[in-house]
LOGUBA-681479 format. One record per residue: residue in one letter; x negated, y, z of N, C-alpha, C, O in turn; residue number from 1. Coordinates in Angstrom, 2 decimals, m for minus. Example, Ala and Ser with C-alpha at 12.3 -4.5 7.8 and 13.67 -1.06 7.14 Angstrom:
% residues 2
@aa=A&nx=m13.19&ny=m5.69&nz=7.80&cax=m12.30&cay=m4.50&caz=7.80&cx=m13.20&cy=m3.30&cz=7.80&ox=m14.24&oy=m3.32&oz=8.46&i=1
@aa=S&nx=m12.85&ny=m2.25&nz=7.08&cax=m13.67&cay=m1.06&caz=7.14&cx=m12.90&cy=0.03&cz=7.87&ox=m13.41&oy=1.14&oz=8.04&i=2
***
This chain:
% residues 130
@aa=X&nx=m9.28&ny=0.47&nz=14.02&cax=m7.93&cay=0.03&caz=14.28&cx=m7.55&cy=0.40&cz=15.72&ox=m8.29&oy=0.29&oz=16.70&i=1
@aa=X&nx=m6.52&ny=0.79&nz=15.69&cax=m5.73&cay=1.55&caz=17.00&cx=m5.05&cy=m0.28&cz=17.78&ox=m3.96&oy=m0.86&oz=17.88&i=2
@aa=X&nx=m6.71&ny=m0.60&nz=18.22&cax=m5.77&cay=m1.80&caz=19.25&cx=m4.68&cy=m2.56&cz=19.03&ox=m3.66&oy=m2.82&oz=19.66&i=3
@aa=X&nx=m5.20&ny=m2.87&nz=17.87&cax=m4.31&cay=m3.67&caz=17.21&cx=m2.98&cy=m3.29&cz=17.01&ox=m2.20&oy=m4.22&oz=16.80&i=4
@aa=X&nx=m2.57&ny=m2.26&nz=17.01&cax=m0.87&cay=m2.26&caz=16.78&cx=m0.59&cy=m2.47&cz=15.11&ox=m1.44&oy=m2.59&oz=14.23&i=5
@aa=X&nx=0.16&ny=m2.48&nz=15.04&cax=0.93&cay=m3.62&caz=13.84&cx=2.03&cy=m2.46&cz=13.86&ox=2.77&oy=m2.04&oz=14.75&i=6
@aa=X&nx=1.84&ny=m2.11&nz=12.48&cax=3.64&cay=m1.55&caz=11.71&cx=3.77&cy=m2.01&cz=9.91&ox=3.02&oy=m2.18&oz=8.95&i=7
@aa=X&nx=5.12&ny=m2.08&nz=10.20&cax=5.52&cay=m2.91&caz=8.75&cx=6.49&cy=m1.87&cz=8.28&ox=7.49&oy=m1.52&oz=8.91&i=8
@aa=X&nx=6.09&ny=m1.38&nz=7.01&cax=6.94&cay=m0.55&caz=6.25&cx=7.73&cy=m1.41&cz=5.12&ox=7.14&oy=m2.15&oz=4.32&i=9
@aa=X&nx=9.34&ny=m1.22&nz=5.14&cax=10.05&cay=m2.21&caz=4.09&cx=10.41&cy=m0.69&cz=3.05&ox=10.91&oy=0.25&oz=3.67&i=10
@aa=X&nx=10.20&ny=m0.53&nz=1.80&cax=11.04&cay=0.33&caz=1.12&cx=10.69&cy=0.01&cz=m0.19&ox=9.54&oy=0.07&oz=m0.62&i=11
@aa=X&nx=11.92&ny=m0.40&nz=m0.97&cax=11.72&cay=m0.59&caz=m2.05&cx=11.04&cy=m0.27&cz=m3.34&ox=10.88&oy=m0.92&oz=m4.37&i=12
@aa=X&nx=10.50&ny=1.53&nz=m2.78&cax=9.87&cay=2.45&caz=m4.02&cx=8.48&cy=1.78&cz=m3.89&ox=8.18&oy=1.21&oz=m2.84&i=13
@aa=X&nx=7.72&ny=1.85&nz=m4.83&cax=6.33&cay=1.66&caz=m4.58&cx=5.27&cy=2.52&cz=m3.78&ox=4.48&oy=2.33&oz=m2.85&i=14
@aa=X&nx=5.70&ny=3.67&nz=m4.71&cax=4.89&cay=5.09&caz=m3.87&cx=5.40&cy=5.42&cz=m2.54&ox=4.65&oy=6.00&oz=m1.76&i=15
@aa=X&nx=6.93&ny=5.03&nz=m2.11&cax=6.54&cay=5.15&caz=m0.69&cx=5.88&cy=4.36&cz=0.22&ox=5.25&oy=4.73&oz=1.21&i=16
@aa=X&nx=6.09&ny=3.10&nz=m0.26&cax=5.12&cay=2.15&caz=0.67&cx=3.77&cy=2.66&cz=0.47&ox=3.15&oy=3.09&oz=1.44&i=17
@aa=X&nx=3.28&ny=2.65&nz=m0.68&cax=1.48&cay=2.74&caz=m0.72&cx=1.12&cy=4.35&cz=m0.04&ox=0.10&oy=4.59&oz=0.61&i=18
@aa=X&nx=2.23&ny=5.37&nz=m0.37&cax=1.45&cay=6.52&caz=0.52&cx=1.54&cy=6.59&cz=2.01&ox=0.96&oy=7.53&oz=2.56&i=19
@aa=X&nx=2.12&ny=5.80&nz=2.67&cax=2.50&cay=5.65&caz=4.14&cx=1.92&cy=4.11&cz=4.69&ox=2.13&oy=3.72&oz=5.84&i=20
@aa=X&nx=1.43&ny=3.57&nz=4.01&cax=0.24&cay=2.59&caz=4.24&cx=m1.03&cy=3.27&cz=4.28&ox=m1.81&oy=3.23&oz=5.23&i=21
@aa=X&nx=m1.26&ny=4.14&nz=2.73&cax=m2.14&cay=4.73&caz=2.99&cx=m2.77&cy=5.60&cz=4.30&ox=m3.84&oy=5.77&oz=4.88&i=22
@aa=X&nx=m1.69&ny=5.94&nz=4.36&cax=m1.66&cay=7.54&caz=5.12&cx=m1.80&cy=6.44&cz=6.77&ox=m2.92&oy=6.20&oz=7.21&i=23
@aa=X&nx=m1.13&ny=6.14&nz=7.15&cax=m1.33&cay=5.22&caz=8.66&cx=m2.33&cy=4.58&cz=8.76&ox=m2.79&oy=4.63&oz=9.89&i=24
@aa=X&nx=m3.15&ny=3.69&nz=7.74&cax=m3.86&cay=3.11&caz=7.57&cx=m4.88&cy=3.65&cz=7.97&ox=m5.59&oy=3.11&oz=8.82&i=25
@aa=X&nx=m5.21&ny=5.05&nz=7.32&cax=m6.29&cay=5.95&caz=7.49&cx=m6.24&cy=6.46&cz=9.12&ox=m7.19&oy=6.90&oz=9.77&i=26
@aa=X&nx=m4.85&ny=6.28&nz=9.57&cax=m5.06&cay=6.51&caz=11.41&cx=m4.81&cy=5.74&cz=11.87&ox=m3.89&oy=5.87&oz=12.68&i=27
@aa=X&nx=m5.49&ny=4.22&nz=11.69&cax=m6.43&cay=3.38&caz=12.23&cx=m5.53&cy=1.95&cz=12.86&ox=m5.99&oy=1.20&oz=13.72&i=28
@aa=X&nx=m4.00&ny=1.78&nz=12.15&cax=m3.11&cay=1.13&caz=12.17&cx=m3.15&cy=m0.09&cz=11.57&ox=m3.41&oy=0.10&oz=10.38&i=29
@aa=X&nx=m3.02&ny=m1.35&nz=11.81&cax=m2.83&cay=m2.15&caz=10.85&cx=m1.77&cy=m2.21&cz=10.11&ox=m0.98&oy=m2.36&oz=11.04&i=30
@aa=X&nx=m1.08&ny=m2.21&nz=9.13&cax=m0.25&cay=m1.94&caz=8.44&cx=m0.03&cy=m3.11&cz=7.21&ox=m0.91&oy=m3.69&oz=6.57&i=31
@aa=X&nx=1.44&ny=m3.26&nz=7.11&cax=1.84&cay=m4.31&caz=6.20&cx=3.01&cy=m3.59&cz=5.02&ox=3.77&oy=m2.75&oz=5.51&i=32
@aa=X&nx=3.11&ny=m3.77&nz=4.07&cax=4.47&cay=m3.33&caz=3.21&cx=4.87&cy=m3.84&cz=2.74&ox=4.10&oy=m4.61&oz=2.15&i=33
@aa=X&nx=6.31&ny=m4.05&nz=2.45&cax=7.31&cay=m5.16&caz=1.69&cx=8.22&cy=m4.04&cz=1.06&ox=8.31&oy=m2.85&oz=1.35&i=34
@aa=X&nx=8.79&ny=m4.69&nz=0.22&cax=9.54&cay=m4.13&caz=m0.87&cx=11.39&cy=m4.43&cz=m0.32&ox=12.27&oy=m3.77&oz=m0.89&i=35
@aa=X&nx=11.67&ny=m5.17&nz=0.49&cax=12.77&cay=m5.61&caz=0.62&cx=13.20&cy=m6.04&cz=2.13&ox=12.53&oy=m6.71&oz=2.91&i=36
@aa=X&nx=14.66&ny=m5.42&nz=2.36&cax=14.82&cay=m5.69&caz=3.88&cx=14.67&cy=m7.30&cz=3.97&ox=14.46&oy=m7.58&oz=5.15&i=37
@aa=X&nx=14.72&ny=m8.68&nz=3.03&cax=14.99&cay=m9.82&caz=3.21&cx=13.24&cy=m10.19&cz=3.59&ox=13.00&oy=m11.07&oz=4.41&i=38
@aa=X&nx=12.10&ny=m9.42&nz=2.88&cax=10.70&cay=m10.02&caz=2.86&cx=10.86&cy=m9.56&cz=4.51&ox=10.83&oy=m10.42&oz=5.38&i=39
@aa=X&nx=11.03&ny=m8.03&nz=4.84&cax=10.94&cay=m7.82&caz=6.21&cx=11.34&cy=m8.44&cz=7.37&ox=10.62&oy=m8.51&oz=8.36&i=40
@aa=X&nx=12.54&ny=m8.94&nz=7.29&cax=12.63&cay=m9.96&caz=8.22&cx=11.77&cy=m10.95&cz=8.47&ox=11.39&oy=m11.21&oz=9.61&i=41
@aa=X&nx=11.35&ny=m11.69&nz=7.26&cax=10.70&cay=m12.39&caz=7.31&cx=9.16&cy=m12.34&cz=8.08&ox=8.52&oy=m13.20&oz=8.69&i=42
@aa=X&nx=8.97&ny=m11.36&nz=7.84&cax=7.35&cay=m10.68&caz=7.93&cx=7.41&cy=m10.48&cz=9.61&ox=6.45&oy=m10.59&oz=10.36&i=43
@aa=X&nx=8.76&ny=m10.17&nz=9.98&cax=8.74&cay=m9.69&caz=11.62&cx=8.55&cy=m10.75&cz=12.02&ox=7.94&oy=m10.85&oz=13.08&i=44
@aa=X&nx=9.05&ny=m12.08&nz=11.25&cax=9.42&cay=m13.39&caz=12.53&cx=8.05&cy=m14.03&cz=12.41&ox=7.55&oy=m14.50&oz=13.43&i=45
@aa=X&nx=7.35&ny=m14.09&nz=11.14&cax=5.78&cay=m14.55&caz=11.53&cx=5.22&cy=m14.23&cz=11.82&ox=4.66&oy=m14.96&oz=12.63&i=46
@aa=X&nx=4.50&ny=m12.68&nz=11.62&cax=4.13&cay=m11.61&caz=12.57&cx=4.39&cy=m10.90&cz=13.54&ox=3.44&oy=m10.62&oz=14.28&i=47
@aa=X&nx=5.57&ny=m10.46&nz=13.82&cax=5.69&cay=m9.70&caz=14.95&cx=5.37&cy=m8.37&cz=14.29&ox=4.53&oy=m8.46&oz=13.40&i=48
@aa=X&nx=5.98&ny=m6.84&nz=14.58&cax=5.18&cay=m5.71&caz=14.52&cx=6.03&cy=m4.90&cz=16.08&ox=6.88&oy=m5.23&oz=16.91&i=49
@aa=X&nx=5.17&ny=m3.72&nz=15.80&cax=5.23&cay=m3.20&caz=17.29&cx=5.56&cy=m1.81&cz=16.49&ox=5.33&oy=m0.82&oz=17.19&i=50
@aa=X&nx=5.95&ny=m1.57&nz=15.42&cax=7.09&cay=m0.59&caz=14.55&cx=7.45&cy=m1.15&cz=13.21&ox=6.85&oy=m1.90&oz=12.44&i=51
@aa=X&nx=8.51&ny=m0.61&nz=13.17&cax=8.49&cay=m0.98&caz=11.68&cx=9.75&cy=0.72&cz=10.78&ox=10.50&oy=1.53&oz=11.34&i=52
@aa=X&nx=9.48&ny=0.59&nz=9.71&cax=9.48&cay=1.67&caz=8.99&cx=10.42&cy=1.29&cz=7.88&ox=9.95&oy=0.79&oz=6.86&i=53
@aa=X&nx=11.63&ny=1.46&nz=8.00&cax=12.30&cay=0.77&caz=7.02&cx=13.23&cy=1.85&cz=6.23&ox=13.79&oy=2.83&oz=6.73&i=54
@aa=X&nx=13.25&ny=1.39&nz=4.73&cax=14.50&cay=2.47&caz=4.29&cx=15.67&cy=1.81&cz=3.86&ox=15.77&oy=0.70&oz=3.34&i=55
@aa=X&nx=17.10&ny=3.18&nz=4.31&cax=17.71&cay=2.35&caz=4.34&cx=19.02&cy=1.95&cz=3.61&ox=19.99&oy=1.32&oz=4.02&i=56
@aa=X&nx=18.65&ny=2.68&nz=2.01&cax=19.19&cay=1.87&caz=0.93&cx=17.98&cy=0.77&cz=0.33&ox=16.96&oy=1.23&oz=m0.19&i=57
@aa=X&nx=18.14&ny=m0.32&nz=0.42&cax=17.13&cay=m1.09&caz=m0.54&cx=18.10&cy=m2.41&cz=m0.42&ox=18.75&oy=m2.83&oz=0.54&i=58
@aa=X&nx=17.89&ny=m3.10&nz=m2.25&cax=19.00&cay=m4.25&caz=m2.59&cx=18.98&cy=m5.26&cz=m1.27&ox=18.15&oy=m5.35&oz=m0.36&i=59
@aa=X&nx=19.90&ny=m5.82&nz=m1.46&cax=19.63&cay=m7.32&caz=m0.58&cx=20.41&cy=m6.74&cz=0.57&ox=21.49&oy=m6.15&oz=0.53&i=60
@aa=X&nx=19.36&ny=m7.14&nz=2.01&cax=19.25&cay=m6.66&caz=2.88&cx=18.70&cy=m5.48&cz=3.16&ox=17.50&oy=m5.18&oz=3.22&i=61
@aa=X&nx=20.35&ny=m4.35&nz=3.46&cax=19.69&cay=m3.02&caz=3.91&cx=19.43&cy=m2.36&cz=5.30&ox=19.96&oy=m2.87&oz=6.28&i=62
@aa=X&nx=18.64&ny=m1.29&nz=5.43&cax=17.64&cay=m0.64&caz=6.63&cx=18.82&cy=m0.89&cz=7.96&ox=18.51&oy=m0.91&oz=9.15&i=63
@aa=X&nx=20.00&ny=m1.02&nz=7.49&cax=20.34&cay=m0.93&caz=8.55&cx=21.05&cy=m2.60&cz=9.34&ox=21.74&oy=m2.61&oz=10.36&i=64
@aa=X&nx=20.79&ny=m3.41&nz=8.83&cax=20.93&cay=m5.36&caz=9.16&cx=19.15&cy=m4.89&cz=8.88&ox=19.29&oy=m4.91&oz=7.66&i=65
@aa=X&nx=18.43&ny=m4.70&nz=8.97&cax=17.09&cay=m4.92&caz=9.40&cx=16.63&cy=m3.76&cz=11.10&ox=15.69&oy=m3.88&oz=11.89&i=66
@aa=X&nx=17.54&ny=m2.98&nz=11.07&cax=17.55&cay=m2.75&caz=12.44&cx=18.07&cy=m3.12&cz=13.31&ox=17.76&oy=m2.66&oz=14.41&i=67
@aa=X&nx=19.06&ny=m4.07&nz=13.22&cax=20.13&cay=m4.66&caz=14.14&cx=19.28&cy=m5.84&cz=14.49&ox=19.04&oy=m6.45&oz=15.53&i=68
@aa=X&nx=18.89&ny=m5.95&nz=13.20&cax=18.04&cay=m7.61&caz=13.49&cx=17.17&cy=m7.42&cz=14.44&ox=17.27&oy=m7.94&oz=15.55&i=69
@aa=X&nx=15.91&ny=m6.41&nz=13.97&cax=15.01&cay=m6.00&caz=14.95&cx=14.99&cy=m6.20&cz=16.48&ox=14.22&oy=m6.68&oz=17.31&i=70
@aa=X&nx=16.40&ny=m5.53&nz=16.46&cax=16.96&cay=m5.10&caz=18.19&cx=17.56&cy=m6.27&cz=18.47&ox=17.78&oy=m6.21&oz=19.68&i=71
@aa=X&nx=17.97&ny=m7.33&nz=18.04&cax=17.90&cay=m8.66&caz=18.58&cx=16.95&cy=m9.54&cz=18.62&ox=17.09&oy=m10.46&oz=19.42&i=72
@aa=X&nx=15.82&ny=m9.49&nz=17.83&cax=14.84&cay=m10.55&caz=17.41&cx=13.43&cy=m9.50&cz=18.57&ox=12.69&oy=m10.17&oz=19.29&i=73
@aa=X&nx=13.32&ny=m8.31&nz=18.55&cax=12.00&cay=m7.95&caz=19.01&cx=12.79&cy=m6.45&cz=19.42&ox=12.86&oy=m5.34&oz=18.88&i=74
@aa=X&nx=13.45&ny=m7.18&nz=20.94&cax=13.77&cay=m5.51&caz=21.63&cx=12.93&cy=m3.87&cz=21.96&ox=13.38&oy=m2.74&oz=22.19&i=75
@aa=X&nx=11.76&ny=m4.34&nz=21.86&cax=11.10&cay=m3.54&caz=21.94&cx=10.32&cy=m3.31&cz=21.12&ox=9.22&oy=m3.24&oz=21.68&i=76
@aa=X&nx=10.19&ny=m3.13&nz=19.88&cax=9.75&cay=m2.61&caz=18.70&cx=10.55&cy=m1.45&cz=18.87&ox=11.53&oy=m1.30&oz=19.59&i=77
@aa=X&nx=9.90&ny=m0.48&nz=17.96&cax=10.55&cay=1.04&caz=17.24&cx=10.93&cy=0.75&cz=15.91&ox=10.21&oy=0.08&oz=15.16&i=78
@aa=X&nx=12.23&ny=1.30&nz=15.50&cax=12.27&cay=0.95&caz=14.19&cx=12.51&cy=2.89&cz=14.17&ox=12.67&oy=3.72&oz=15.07&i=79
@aa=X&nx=12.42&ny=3.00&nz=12.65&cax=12.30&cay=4.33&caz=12.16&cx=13.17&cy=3.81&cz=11.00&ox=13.07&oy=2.67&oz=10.54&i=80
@aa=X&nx=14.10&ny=4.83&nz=10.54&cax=15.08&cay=4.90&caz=9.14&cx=14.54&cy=5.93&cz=8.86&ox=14.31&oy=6.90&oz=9.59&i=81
@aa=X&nx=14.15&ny=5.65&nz=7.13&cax=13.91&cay=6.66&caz=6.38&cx=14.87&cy=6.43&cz=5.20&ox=15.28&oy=5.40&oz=4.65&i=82
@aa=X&nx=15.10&ny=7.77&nz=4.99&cax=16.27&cay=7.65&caz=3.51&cx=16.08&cy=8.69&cz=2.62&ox=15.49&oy=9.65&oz=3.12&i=83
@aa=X&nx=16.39&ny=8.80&nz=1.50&cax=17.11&cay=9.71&caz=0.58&cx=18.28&cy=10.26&cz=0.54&ox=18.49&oy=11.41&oz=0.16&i=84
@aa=X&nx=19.07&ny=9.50&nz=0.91&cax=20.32&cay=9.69&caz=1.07&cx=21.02&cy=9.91&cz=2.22&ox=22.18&oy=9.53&oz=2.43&i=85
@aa=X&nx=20.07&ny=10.75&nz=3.22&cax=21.11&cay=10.30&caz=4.21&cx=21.32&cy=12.16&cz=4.09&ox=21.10&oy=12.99&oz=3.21&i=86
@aa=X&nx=22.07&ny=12.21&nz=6.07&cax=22.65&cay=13.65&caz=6.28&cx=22.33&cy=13.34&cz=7.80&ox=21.82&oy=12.34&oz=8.31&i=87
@aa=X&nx=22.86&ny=14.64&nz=8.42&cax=22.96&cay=14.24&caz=9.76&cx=23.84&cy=13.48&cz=10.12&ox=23.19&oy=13.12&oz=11.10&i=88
@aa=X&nx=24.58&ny=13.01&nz=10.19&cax=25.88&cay=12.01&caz=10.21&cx=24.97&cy=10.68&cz=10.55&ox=24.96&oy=10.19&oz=11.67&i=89
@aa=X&nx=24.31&ny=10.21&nz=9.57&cax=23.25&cay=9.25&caz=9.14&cx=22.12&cy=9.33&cz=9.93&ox=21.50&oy=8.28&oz=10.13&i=90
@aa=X&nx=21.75&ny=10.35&nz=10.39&cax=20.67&cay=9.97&caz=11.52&cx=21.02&cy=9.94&cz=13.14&ox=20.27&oy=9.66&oz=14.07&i=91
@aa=X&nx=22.52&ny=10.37&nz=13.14&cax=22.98&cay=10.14&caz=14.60&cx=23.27&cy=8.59&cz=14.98&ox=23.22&oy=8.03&oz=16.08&i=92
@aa=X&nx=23.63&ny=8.03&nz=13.55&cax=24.38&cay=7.09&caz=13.70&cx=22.91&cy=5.78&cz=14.21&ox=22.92&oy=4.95&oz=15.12&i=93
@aa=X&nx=21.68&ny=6.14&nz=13.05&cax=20.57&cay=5.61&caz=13.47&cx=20.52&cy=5.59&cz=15.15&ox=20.79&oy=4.55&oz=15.75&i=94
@aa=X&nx=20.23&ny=6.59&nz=15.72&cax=19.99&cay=7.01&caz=17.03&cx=21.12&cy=5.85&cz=17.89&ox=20.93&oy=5.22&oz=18.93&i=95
@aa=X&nx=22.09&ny=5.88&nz=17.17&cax=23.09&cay=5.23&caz=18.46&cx=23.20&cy=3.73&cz=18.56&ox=23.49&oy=2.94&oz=19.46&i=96
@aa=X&nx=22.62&ny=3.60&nz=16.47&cax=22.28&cay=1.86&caz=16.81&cx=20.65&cy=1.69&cz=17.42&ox=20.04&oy=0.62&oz=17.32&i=97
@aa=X&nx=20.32&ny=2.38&nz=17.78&cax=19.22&cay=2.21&caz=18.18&cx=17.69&cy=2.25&cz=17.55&ox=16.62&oy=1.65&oz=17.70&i=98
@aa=X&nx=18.30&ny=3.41&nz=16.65&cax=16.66&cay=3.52&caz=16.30&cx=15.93&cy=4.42&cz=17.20&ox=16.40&oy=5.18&oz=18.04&i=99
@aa=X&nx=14.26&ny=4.12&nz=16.76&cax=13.55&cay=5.22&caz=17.55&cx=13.58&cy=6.53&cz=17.01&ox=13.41&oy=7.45&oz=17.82&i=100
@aa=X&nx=13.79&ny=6.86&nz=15.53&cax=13.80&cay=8.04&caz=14.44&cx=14.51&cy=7.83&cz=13.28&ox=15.01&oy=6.83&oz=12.78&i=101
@aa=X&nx=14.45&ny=8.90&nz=12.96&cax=15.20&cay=9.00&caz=11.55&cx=14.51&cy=10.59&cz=10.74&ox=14.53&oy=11.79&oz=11.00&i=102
@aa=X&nx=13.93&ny=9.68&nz=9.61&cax=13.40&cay=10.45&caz=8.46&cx=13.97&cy=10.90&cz=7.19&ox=14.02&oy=9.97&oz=6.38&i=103
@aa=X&nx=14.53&ny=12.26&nz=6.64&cax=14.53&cay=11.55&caz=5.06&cx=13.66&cy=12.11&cz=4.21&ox=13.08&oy=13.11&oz=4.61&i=104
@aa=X&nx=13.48&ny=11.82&nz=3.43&cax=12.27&cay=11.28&caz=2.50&cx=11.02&cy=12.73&cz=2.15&ox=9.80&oy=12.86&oz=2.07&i=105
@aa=X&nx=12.01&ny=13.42&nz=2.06&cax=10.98&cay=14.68&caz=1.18&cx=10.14&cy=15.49&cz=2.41&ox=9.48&oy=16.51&oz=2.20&i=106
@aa=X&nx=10.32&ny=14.74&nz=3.93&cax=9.57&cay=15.07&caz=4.64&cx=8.73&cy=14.00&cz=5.63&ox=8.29&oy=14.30&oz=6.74&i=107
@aa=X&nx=8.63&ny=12.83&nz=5.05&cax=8.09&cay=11.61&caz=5.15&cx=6.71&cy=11.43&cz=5.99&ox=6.70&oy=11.06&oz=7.17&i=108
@aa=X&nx=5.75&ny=11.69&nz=5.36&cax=4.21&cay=11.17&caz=5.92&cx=4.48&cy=11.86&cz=7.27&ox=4.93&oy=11.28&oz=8.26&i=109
@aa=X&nx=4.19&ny=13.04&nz=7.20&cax=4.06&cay=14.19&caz=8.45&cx=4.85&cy=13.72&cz=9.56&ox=4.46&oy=13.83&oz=10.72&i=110
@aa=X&nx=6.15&ny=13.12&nz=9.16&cax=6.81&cay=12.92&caz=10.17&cx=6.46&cy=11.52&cz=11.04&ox=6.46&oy=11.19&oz=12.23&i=111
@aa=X&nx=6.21&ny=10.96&nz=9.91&cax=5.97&cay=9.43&caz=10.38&cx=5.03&cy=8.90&cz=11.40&ox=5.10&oy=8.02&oz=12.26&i=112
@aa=X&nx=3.64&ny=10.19&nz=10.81&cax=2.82&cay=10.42&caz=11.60&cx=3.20&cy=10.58&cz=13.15&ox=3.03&oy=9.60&oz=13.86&i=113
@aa=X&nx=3.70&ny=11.73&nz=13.70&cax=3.92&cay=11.94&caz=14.66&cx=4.82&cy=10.96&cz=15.39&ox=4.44&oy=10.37&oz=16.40&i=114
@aa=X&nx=6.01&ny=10.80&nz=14.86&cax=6.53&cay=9.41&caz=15.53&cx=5.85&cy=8.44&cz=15.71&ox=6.04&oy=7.99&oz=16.84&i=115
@aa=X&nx=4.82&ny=7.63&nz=14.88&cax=3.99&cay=6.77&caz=14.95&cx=2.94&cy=6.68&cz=16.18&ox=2.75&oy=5.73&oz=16.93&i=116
@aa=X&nx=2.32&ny=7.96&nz=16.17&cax=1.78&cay=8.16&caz=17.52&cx=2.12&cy=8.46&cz=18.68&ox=1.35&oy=8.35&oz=19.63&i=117
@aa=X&nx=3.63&ny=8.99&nz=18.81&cax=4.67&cay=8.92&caz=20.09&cx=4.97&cy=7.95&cz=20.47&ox=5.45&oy=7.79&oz=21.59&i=118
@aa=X&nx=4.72&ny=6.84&nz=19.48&cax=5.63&cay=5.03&caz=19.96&cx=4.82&cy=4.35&cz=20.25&ox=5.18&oy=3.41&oz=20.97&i=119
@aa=X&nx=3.07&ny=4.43&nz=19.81&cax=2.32&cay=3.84&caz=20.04&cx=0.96&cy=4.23&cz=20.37&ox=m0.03&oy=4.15&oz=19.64&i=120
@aa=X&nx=1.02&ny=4.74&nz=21.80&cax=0.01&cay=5.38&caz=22.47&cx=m0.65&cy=4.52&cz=22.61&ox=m0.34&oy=3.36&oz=22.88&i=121
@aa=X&nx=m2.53&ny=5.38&nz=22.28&cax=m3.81&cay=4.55&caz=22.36&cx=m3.55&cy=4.08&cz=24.01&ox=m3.50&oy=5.01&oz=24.81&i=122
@aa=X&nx=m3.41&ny=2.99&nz=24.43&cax=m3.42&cay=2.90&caz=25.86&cx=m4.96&cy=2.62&cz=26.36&ox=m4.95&oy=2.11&oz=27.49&i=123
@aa=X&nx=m6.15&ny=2.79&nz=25.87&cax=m7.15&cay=3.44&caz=26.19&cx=m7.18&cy=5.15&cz=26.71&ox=m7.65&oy=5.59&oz=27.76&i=124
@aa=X&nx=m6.83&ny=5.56&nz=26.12&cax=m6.85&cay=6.99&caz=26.63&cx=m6.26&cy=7.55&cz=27.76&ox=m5.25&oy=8.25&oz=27.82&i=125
@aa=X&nx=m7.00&ny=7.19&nz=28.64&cax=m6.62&cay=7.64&caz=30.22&cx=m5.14&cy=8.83&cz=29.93&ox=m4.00&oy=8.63&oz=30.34&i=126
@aa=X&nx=m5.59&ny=10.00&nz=29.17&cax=m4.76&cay=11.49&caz=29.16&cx=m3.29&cy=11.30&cz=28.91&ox=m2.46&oy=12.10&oz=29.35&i=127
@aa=X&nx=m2.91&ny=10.02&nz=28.05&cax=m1.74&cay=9.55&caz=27.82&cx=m1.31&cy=9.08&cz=28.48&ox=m0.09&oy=9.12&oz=28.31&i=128
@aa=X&nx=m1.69&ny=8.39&nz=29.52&cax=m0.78&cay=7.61&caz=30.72&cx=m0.50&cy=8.87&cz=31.78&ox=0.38&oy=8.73&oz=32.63&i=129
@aa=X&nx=m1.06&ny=9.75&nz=31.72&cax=m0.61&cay=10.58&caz=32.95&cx=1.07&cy=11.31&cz=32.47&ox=1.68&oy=12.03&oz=33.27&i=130
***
C-alpha cells in the first residue's frame, strides 16, 4: 500500500468500478467503490479519501454535486470525472469547477493511472520532492 492513500471510485457500471479497483489496487492504493454519487458522499464523510474517481452520469446524485460537494467538504482531495458522454465542452467545464482531470471512458485505466500517480506522490521517494 502506497502510504496509505485512499481513493474512492463512484460509477454506476460494475465493470468500471471492479477494473479500476482492480487495476489501482494492484498499484498499491487502498481503494473503495460505490455504485452511486449518494453512497459516495457518504463514504467521503466517514472516511475521508485523498481522490476520488467519479462518473458523471449516474442516477441520484450526479459526478458533478459529488464534485462540488468534495470541494466544500475536503478542499484538497482530487476529484477526476470520468464519462461516456462527455466532449470537450465537458471536460473544460470539469477543469473550471474544479476538477483535477477529466476522463472519458474508452480511455480509462491508462489514464487514471497516470493521474493517480501525479496527485498522489509516494512522499517517501526523495526524487519526487525535488
Amino acid at each position: 500500500m502506497i502510504l496509505g492513500k485512499k481513493i474512492l471510485i463512484a460509477d454506476d457500471e460494475f465493470l468500471i468500478r471492479w477494473s479500476l479497483s482492480e487495476a489501482l489496487s494492484q498499484d498499491g492504493y487502498e481503494v473503495m467503490a460505490v455504485g452511486d454519487g449518494e453512497k459516495a458522499l457518504e463514504a467521503i464523510r466517514i472516511v475521508g479519501f485523498d481522490f476520488i474517481i467519479t462518473d458523471l452520469v449516474m442516477p441520484g446524485i450526479d459526478g458533478w454535486e459529488v464534485l462540488d460537494r468534495v470541494k466544500e467538504i475536503y478542499p484538497g482531495a482530487k476529484v477526476v470525472i470520468i464519462t461516456a458522454h462527455g466532449d470537450r465542452e465537458t471536460g473544460v467545464m470539469a477543469r473550471e469547477r474544479g476538477a483535477y482531470g477529466y476522463i472519458e471512458k474508452p480511455e480509462l485505466i491508462d489514464k487514471i493511472r497516470v493521474l493517480v500517480r501525479g496527485g498522489l506522490p509516494d512522499e517517501c521517494d526523495p526524487g519526487l520532492l525535488n
